[in-house]
N, C-alpha and C positions, 0 to 999 in steps of 0.2 A: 403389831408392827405397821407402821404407816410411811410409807413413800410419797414423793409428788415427784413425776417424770416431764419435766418440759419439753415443748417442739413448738416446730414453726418459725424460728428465727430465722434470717438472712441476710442477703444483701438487697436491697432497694434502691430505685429512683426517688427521690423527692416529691412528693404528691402522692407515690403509690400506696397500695394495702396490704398490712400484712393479717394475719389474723393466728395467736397464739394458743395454744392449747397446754394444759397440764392435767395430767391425767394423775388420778388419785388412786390408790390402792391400800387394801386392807378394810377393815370391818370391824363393828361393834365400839365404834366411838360417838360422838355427837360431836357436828361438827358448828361452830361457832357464826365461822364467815371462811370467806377465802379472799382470795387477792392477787395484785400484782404489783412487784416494786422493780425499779430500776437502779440501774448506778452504772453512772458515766463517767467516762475518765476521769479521774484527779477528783471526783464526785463522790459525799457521802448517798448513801442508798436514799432514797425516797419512794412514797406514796404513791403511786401511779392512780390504781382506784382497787375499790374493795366490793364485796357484795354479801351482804348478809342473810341466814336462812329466811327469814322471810322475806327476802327480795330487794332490801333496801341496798342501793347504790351510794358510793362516796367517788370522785373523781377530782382529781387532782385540778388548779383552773389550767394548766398549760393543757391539759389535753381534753377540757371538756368542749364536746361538741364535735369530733375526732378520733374517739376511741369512747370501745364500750365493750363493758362486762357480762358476761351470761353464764349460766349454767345449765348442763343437760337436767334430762328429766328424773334420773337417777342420782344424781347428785355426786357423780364421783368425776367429772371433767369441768374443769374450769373454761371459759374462754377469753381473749381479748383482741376484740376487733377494732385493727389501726388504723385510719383512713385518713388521708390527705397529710401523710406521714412528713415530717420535719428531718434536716440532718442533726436539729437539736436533739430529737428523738432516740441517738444513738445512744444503746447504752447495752447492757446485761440486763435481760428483764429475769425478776425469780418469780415464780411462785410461792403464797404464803395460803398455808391453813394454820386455822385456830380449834381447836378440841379443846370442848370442854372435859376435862377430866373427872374434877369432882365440883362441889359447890361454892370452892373457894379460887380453884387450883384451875388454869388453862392451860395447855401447850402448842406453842407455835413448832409450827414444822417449815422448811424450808427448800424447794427444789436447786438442784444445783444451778442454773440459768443459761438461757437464750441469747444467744448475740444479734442485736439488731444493729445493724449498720444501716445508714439511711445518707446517700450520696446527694451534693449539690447539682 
């Protein structure tokens, strides 16, 4: 059984930072990458950015250079550090894992999401 538990969302100034967290639970999977998507009002969900086990970054262009992805040294919390945060930036952020299952077969997991509000 596999969880993804978010935190960290709020309410913000404009310019401020926020920094989210999703914490991963359960064991004996392999995990693929992980991530973080948004969806803003009236908004299909999107990309924010991703980060794969061996370390490779993808980042969406509206937030690159303004948010970045990390992960702990155990590998079971994600992060996303927001900076110089936008009121466009408002959205539901989720967290996403990918497990590999078998050689053919992945499964995406999904945390329930974060409210970031980010005021003019």
């Amino acid at each position: 059984q596999v969880q993804l538990v978010e935190s960290g969302g709020g309410l913000v100034q404009a310019g401020g930072s926020l920094r989210l967290s999703c914490a991963v639970s359960g064991s004996g999977f392999s995990i693929n990458a992980m991530g973080w998507y948004r969806q803003a009002p009236g908004k299909e969900r999107e990309l924010v950015a991703t980060i794969t086990t061996t370390g490779v970054t993808n980042y969406a262009d509206s937030v690159k250079g303004r948010f970045t992805i990390s992960r702990d040294n155990a590998e079971n919390t994600v992060y996303l550090q927001m900076n110089s945060l936008k009121p466009e930036d408002t959205a539901v952020y989720y967290c996403h894992l990918e497990v590999q299952r078998s050689m053919l077969f992945s499964i995406d997991y999904w945390g329930k999401g974060t409210l970031v509000t980010v005021s003019s």
